[in-house]
PAZAPA-4460 file (N, C-alpha, C; in steps of 0.05 Angstrom, whole numbers, plus 32768, in hexadecimal, padded with zeros to 4 digits):
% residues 256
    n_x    n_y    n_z   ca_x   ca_y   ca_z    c_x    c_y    c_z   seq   type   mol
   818F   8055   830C   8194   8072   830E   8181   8080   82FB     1      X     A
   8175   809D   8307   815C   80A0   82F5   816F   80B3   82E0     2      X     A
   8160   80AE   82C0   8171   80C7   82B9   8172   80DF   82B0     3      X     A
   817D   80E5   82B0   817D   810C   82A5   8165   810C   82A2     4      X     A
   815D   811E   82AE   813D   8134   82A3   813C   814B   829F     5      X     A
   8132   814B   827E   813A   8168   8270   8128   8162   825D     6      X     A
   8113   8183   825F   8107   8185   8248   811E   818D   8231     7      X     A
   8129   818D   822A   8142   8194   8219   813D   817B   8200     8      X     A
   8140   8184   81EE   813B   816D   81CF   814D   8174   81C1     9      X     A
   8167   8180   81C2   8178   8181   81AE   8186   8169   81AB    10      X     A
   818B   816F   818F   8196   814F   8180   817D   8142   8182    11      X     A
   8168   813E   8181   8152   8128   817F   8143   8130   8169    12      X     A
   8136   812A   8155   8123   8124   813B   810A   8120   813E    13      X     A
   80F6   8129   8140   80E1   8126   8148   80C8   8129   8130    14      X     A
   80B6   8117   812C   80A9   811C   8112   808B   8123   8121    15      X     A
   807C   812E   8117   8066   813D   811B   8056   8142   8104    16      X     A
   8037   812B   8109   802F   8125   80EB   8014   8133   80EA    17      X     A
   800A   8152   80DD   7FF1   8159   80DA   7FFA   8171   80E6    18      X     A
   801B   817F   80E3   8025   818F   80E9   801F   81AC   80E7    19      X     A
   8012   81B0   80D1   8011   81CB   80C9   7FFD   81E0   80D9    20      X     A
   7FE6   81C9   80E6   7FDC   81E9   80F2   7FCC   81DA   8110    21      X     A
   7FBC   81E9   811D   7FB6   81DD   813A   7FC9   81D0   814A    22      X     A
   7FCB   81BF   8157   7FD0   81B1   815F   7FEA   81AC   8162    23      X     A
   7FE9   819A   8149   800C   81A2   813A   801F   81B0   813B    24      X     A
   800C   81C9   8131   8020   81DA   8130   8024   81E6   814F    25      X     A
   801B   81E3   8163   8027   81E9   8178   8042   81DC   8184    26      X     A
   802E   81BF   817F   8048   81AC   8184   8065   81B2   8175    27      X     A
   8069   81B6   815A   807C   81BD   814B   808C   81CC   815B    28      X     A
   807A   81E3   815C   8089   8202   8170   809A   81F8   8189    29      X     A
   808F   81E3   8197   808F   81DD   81B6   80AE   81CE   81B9    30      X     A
   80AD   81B5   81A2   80C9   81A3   819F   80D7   81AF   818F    31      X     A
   80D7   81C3   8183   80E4   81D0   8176   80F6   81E0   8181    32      X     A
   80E3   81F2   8192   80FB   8208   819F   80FF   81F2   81BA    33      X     A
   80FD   81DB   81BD   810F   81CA   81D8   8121   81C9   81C8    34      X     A
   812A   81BE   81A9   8144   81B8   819F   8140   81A7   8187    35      X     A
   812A   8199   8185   8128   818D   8173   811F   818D   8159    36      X     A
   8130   8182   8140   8138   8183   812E   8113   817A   811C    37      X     A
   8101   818C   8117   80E5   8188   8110   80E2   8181   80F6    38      X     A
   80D6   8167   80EE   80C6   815A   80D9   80A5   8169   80D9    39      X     A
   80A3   8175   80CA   8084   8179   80C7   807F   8173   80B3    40      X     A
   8066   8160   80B2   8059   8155   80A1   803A   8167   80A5    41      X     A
   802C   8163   8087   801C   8173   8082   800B   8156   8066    42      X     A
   7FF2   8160   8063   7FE2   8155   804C   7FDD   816D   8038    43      X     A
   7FC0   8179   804F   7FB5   8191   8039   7FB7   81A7   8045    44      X     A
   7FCE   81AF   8055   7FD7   81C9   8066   7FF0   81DB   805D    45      X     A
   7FF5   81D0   803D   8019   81D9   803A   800D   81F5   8044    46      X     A
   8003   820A   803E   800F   8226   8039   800F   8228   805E    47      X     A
   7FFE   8222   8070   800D   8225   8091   801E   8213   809A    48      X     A
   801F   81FF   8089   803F   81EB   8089   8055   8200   8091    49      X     A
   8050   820C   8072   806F   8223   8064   8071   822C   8076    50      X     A
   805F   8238   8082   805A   8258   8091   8062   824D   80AC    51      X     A
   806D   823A   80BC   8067   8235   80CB   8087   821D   80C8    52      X     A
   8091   8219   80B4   80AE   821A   80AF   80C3   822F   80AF    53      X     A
   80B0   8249   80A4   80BF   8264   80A9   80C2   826B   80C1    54      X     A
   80A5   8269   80D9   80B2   8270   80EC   80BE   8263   8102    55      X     A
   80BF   8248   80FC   80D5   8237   8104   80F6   8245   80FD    56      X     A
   80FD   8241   80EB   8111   824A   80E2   811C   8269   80E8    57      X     A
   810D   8279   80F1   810E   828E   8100   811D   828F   8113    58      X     A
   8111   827D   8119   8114   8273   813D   8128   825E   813C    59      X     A
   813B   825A   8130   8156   824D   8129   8155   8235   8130    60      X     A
   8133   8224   8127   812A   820D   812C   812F   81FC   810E    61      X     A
   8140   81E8   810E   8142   81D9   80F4   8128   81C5   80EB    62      X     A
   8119   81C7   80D7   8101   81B6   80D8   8106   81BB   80AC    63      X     A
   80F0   8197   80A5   80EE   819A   808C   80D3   8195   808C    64      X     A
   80C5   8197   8078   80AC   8192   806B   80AB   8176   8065    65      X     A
   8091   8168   806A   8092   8152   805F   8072   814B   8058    66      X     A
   806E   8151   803B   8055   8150   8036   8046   813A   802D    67      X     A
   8033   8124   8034   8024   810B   802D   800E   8103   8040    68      X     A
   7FFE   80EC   8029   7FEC   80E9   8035   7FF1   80D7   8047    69      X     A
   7FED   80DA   8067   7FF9   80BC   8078   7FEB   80A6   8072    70      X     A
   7FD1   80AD   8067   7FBD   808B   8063   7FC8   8078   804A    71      X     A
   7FDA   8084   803E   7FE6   8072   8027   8003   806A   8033    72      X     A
   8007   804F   8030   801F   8046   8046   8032   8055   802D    73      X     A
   8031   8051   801F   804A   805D   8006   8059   807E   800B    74      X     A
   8048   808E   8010   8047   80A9   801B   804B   80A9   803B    75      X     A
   803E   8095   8049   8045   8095   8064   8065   8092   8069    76      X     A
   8072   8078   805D   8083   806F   805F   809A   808B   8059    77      X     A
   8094   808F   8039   80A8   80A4   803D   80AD   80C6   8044    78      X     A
   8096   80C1   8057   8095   80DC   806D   80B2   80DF   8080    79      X     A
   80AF   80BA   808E   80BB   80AD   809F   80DE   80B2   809A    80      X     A
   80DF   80A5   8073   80F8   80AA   8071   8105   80BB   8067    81      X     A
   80F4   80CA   805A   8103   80EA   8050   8112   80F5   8072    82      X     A
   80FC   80F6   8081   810D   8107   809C   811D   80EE   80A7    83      X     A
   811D   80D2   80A6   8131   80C5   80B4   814A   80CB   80A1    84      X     A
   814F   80CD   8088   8164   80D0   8077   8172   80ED   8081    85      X     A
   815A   8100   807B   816D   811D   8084   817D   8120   80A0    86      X     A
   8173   8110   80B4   817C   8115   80CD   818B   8100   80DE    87      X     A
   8187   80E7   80CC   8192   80CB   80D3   818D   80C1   80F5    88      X     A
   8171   80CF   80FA   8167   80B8   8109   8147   80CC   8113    89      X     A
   8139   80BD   8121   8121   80C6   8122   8112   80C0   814C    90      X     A
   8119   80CE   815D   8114   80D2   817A   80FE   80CF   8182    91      X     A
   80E1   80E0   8173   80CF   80EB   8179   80BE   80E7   8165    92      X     A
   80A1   80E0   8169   808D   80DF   815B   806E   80E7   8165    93      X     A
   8066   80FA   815A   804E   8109   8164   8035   80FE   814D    94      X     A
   8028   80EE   8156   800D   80E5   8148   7FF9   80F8   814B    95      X     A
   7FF5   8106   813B   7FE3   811B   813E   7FCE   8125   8121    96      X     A
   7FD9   8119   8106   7FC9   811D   80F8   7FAC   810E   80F9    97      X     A
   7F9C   8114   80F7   7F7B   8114   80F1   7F67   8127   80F7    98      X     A
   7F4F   8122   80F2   7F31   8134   80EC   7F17   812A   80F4    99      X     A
   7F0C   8130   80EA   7EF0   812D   80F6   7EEC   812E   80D8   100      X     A
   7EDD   811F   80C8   7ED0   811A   80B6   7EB7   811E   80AA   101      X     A
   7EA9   811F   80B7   7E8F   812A   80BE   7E7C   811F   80D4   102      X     A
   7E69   812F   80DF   7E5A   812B   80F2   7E42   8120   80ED   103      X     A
   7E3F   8109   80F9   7E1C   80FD   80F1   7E20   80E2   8102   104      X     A
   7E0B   80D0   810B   7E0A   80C5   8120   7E12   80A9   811A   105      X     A
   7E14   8096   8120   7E1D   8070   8116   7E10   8074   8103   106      X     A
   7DE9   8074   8106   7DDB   8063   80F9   7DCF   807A   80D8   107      X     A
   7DE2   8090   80E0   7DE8   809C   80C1   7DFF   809E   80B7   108      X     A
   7E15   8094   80C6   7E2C   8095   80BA   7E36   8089   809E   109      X     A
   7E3E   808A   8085   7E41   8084   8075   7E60   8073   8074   110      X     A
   7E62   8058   8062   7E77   8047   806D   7E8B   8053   8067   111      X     A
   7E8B   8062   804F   7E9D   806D   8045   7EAF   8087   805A   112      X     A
   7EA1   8090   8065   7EA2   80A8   807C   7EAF   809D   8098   113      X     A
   7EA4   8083   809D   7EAD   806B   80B3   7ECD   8067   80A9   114      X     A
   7ED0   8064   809B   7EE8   8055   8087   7F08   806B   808F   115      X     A
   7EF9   8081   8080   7F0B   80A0   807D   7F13   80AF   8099   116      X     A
   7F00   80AB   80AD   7F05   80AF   80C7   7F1E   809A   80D9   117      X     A
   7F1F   807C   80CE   7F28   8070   80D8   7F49   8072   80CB   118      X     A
   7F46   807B   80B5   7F5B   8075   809E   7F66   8095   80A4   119      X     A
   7F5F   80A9   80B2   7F6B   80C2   80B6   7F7D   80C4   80CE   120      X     A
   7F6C   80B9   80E4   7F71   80BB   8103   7F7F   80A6   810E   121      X     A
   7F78   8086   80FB   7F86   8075   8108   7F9A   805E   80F6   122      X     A
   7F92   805D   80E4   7F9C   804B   80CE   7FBF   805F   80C6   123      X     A
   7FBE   807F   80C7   7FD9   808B   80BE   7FE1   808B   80D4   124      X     A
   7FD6   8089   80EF   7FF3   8081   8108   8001   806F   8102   125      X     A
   7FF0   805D   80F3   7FFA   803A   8104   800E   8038   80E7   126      X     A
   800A   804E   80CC   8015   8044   80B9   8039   8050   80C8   127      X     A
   8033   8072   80CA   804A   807C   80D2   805C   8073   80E7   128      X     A
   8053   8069   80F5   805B   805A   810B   8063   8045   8107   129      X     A
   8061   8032   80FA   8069   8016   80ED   8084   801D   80E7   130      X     A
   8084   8039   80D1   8097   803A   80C8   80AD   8043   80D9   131      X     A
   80AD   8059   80E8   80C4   8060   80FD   80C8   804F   8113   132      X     A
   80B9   803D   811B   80C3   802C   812F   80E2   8020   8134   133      X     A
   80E6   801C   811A   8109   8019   811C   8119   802D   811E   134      X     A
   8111   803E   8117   811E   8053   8118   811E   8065   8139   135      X     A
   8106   805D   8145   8104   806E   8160   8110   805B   8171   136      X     A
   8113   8043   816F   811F   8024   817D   813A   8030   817C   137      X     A
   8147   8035   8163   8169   8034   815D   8177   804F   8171   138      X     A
   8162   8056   8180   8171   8077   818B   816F   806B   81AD   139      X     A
   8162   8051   81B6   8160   804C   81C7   8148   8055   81D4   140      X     A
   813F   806D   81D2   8131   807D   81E6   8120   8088   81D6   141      X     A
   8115   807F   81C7   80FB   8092   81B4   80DD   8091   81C0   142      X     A
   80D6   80AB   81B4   80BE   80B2   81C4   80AD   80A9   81B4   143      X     A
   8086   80AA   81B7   8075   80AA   81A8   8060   80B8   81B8   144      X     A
   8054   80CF   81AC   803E   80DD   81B5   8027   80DC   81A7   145      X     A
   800E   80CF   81AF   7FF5   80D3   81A0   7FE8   80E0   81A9   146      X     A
   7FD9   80F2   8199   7FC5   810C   819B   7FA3   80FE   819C   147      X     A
   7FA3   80F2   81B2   7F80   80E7   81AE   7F6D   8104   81AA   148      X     A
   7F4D   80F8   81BC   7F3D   8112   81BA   7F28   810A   81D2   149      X     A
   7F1D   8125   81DF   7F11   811B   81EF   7EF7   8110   81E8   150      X     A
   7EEE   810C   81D2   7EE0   80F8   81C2   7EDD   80DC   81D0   151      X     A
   7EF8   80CE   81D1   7F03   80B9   81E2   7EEF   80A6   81F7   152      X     A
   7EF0   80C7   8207   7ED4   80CE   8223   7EBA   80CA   821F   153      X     A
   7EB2   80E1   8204   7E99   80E5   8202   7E8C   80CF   81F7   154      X     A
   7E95   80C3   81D9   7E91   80B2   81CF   7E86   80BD   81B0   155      X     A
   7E8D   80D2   81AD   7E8D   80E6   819F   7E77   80F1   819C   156      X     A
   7E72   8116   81B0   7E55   811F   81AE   7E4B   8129   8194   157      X     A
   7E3C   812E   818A   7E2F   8141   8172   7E3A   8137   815B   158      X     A
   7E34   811D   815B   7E36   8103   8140   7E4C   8103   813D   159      X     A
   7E69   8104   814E   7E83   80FE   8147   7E8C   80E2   814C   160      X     A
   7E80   80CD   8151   7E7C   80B2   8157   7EA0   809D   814A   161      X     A
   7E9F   80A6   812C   7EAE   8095   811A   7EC4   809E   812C   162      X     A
   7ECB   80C0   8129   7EE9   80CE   8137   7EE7   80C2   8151   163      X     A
   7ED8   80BB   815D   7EDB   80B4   817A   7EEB   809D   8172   164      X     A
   7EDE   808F   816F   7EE5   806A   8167   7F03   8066   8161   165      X     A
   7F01   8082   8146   7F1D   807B   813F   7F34   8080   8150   166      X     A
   7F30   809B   8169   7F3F   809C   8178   7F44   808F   819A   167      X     A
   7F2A   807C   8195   7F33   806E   81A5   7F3C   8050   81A1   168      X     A
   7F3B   805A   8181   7F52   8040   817A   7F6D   8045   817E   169      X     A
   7F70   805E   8179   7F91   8065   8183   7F9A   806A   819D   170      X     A
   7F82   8066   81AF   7F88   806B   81D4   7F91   8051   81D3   171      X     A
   7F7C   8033   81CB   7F8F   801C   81C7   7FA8   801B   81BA   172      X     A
   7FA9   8020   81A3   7FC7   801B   8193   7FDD   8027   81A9   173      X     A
   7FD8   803F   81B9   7FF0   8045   81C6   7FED   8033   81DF   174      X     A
   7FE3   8020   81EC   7FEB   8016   8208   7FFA   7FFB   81EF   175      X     A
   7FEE   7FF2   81D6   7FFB   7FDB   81CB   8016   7FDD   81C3   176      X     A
   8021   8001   81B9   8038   8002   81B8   8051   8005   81D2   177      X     A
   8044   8018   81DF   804B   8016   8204   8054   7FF6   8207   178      X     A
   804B   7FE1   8204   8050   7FCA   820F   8064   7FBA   81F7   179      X     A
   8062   7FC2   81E0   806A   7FB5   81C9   808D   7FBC   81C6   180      X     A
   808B   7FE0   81D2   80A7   7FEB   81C4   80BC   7FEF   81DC   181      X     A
   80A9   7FF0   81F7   80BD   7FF9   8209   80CE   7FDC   820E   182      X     A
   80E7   7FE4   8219   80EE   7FFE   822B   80FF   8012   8215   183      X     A
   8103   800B   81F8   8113   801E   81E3   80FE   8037   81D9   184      X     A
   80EB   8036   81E0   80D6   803F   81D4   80BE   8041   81E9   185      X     A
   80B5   805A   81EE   80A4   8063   8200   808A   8069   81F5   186      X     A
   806C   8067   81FE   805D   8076   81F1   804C   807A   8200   187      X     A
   8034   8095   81FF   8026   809B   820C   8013   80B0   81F3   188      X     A
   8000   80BC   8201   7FF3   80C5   81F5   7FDD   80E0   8204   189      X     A
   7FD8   80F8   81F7   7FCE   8109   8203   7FAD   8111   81FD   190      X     A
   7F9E   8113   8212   7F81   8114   8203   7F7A   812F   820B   191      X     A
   7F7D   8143   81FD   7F70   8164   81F9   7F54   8161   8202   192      X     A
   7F49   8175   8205   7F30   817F   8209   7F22   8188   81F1   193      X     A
   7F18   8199   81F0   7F0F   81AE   81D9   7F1F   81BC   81D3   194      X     A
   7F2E   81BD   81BB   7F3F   81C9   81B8   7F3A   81E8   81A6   195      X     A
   7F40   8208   81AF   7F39   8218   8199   7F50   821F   8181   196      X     A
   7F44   8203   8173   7F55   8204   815C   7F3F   8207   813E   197      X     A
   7F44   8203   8126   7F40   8206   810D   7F23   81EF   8109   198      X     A
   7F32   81DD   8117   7F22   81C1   8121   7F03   81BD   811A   199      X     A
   7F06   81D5   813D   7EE3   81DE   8149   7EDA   81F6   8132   200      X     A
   7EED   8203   812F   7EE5   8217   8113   7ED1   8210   8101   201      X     A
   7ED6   81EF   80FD   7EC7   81E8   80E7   7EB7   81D1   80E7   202      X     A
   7EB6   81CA   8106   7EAA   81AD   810D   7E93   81C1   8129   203      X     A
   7E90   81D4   8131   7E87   81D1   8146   7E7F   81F2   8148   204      X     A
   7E6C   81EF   8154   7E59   8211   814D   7E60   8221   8167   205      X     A
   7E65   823C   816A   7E64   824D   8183   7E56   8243   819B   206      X     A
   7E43   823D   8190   7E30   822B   81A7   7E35   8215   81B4   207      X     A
   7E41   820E   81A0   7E54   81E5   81AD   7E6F   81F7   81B6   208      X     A
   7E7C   820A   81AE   7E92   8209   81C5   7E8A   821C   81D9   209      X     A
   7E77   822B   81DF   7E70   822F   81F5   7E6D   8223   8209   210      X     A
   7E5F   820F   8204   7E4F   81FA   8214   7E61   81EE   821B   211      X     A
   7E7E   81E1   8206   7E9E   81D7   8215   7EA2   81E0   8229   212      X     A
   7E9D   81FD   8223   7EAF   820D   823C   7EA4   820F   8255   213      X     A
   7E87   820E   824F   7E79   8211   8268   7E7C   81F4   8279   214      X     A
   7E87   81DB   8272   7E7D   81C8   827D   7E9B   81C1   8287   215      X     A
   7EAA   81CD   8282   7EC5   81CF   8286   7ED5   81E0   82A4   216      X     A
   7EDA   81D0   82BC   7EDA   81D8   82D6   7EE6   81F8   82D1   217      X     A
   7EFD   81E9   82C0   7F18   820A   82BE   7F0C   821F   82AF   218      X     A
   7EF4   8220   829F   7EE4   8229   8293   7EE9   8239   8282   219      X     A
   7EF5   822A   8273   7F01   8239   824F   7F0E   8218   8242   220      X     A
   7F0E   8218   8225   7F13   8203   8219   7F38   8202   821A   221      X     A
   7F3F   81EE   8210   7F5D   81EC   8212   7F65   81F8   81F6   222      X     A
   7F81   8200   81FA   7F8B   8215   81EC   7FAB   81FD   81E0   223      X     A
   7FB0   81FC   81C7   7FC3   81E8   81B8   7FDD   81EB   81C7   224      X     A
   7FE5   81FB   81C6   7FFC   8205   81DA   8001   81F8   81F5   225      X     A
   7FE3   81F3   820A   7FEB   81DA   8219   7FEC   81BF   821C   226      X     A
   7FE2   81B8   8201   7FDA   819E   81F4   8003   8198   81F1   227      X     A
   8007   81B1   81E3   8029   81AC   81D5   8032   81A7   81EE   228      X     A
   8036   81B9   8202   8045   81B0   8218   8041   8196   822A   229      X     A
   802C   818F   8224   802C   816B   8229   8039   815E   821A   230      X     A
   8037   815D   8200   8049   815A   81F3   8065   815A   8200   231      X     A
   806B   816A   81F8   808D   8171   81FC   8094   8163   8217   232      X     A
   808B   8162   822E   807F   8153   8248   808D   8131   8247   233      X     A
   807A   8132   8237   8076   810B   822F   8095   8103   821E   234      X     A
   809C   811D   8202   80AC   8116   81F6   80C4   8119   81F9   235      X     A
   80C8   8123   8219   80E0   812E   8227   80EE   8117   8237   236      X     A
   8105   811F   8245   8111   810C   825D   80FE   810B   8275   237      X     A
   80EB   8122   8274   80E8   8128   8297   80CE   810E   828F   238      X     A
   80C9   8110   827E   80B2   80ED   8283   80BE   80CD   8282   239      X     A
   80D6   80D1   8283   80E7   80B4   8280   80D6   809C   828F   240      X     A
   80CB   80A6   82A4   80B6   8085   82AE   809B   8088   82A4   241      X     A
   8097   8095   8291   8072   8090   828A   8077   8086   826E   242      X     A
   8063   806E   826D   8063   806C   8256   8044   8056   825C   243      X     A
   803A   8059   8243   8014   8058   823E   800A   805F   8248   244      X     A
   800D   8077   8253   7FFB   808F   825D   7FEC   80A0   8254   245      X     A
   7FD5   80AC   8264   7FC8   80BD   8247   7FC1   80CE   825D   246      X     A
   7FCA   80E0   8254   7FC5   8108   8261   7FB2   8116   8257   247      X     A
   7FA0   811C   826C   7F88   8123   8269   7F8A   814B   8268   248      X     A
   7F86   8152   824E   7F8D   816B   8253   7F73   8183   824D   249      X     A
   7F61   817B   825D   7F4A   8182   824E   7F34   8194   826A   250      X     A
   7F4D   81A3   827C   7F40   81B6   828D   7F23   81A9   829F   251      X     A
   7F31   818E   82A6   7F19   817E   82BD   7F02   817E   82B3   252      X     A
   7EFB   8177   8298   7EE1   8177   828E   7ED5   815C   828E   253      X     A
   7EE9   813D   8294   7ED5   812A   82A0   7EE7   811F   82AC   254      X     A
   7EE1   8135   82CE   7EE6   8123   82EB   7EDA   810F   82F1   255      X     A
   7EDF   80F5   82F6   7ECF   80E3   8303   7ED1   80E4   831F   256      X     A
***
C-alpha cells in the first residue's frame, strides 16, 4: 500500500549544514514553514545565521543555531548531537555546506587548496552523516539530501576542477548511501545550475553569469528558492519511491 503523500514535515527534525545564507538558507525557509523543527548550522555566517533564526521564529518556525566546523569530526559530531538531544530524534539531513576555494587549473592547483576543497564539500558530509545515521535509521523513514553542483557536468569550468572532484565525490557517496541505508533511510541528491547566490558574487564575474544564462534553454540562472523546493520534494512523503536520484535543476543547460 503506497503511503501518505504530504509535503507536510511536522514533527520531523531536519538538520541543514552551511545554513545561514544561499542555498541554505532557502532550504531552511522551505522545511521550515512545511513543519519542521530546523537545525541550522553555520561556520563563518553567525550574523545571517541570527538573522535568519529571527525570521524563522517569526514565522512560528522552531529552529536552533548550531555553530562548527564540519571538517573536524569533534565539532561535526556535536552539531549532530546538540540538535539530536534538543529534539530527541533527527528525520532529515540537508548536505549542503561547502565552497569553492579558489580558482586555478590541476596543474596550478596547490595541495594544500586540493586538500581544503575536499575537506569542505566532501570529507564534512561523510563526517555529519556518519554521525546521524543512527539517528535518521531510529525514525524508520529518514531522509538525506545532497546539494551537488553543476560542476559535476562540466568538470569544473574556469579552474574549478578540485570543487568539481569534490562534488562528484558526493554524487558517489549518495548512490553508496542509497544502497547502504535503505529501505530506513532514503537518499538522493540535487544538482543546481548556476545559482544567483553570494557564491557567484565572489567566484564568478558578470560576464561568467551572463554567459550561464545565455547558454541556458530557460534563459536565466536558477534562483535558491527552486533548488529549496527540490529539496523539500526529495525530503517529503510525495518522494517515498526515489531514492539515489539526482535532480537536475539547472533550466536544461546540459540536454543530451
Amino acid at each position: 500500500m503506497i503511503p501518505e503523500q504530504t509535503f507536510n514535515l511536522t514533527g520531523k527534525t531536519a538538520l541543514i549544514s552551511g545554513a545561514g545564507v544561499g542555498i541554505g538558507r532557502a532550504v531552511a525557509l522551505a522545511l521550515g514553514q512545511a513543519g519542521a523543527f530546523i537545525g541550522l548550522h553555520y561556520y563563518s555566517s553567525k550574523t545571517a545565521a541570527e538573522s535568519l533564526l529571527d525570521e524563522l521564529t517569526a514565522l512560528n518556525v522552531n529552529a536552533i543555531l548550531l555553530p562548527g566546523d564540519l571538517t573536524i569530526e569533534s565539532e561535526a559530531n556535536a552539531v549532530v548531537d546538540k540538535l539530536a538531544a534538543e529534539t530527541g530524534r533527527l528525520d532529515i539531513l540537508v548536505n549542503n555546506s561547502g565552497g569553492l576555494v579558489k580558482r586555478a587549473k590541476i596543474e596550478d592547483c596547490a595541495l594544500a587548496d586540493w586538500n581544503k576543497s575536499l575537506d569542505m564539500n566532501l570529507t564534512s558530509a561523510f563526517l555529519v552523516t556518519r554521525r546521524a545515521i543512527p539517528h535518521l535509521r531510529a525514525t524508520g523513514s529518514g531522509r538525506i539530501v545532497n546539494i551537488l553542483s553543476l560542476s559535476v557536468q562540466t568538470g569544473g569550468a574556469n579552474g574549478g576542477g578540485a570543487y568539481a572532484a569534490a562534488k562528484g565525490g558526493l554524487m558517489v557517496f549518495t548512490h553508496t548511501l542509497a544502497k547502504e541505508l535503505a529501505p530506513e533511510v532514503r537518499t538522493n541528491s540535487v544538482m543546481p545550475g548556476t545559482v544567483e547566490t553570494q557564491h557567484h558574487e565572489i567566484h564568478s564575474t558578470p560576464e561568467m553569469m551572463e554567459n550561464y544564462r545565455k547558454q541556458t534553454p530557460l534563459g536565466r540562472n536558477t534562483y535558491a528558492e527552486e533548488v529549496a523546493s527540490s529539496v523539500l520534494f526529495l525530503a517529503s512523503d510525495m518522494s517515498s519511491h526515489i531514492n539515489g536520484a539526482l535532480v537536475d535543476i539547472s533550466g536544461g543547460r546540459f540536454l543530451r
